[in-house]
MARFI-21157 format. One record per residue (C-alpha): x, z, y; residue in one letter. Coordinates in steps of 0.001 Angstrom, whole numbers, plus 500000, padded with zeros to 6 digits. Example, Ala and Ser with C-alpha at 12.3 -4.5 7.8 and 13.67 -1.06 7.14 Angstrom:
2
512300507800495500a/513670507140498940s/
END
This chain:
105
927826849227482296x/925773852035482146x/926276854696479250x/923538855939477668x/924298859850476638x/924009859724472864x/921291862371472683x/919037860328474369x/919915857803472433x/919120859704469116x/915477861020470556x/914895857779470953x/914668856413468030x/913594859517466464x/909938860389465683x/907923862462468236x/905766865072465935x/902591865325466221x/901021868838466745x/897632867836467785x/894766867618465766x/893338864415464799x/890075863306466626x/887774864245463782x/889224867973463786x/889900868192467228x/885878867123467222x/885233870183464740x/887420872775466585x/885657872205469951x/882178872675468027x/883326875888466464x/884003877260469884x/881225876225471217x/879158877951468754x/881313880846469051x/882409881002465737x/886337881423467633x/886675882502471194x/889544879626471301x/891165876578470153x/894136878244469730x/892191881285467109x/890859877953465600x/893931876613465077x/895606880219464115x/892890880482461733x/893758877467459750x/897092877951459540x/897287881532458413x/894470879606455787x/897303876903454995x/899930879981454145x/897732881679452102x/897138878798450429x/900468877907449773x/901070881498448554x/898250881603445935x/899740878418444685x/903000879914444117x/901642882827442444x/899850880592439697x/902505878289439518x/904416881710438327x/901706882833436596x/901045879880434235x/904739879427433555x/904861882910432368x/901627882543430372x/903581879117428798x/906373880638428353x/904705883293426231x/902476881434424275x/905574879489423319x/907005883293422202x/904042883801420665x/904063880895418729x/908064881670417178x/906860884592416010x/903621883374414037x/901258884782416309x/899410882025416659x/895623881037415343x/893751877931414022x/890969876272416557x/888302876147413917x/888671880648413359x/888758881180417252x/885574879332417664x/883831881118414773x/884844884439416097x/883716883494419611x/880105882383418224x/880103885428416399x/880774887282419707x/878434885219421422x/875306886265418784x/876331889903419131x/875827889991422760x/872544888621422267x/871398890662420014x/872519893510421828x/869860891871424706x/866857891478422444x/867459895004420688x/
END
């Protein structure tokens, strides 16, 4: 009987990962070089992923960002600081007219 060393057992059954681009991008990669909008696939590809990480940062940042705004309009509220709908709009209409006034003065 032949034995079969266990890591190639475990490879496989395990999932190769994919790391090239599907037809369709591949498709719009090799146009953008063409036109010389990257000297490379690779800048291409370098390109979108810096893209993908800045992405993912921005997201993070609001994710922060509107927990702390939550998190203070929850404050805001315990301590009474808070306004009715029908007084914000009024004042925002009243804004609104003075700013075009100011225009046709």
């Amino acid at each position: 009987m032949t034995r079969v060393p266990l890591y190639n057992t475990f490879m496989a059954r395990t999932p190769k990962k994919q790391s090239d681009p599907s037809p369709k991008w591949k498709r719009f990669i090799d146009k953008s070089v063409r036109d010389g909008r990257y000297r490379s696939t690779r800048e291409a590809i370098d390109e979108a992923i810096k893209l993908l990480a800045e992405r993912d940062v921005a997201r993070a940042n609001f994710a922060e960002y509107a927990r702390n705004a939550i998190e203070e309009g929850a404050e805001a509220i315990e301590r009474g600081e808070v306004f009715d709908g029908p007084s914000v709009m009024a004042e925002l209409r009243r804004r609104r007219q003075a700013v075009r006034n100011r225009k046709t003065a």
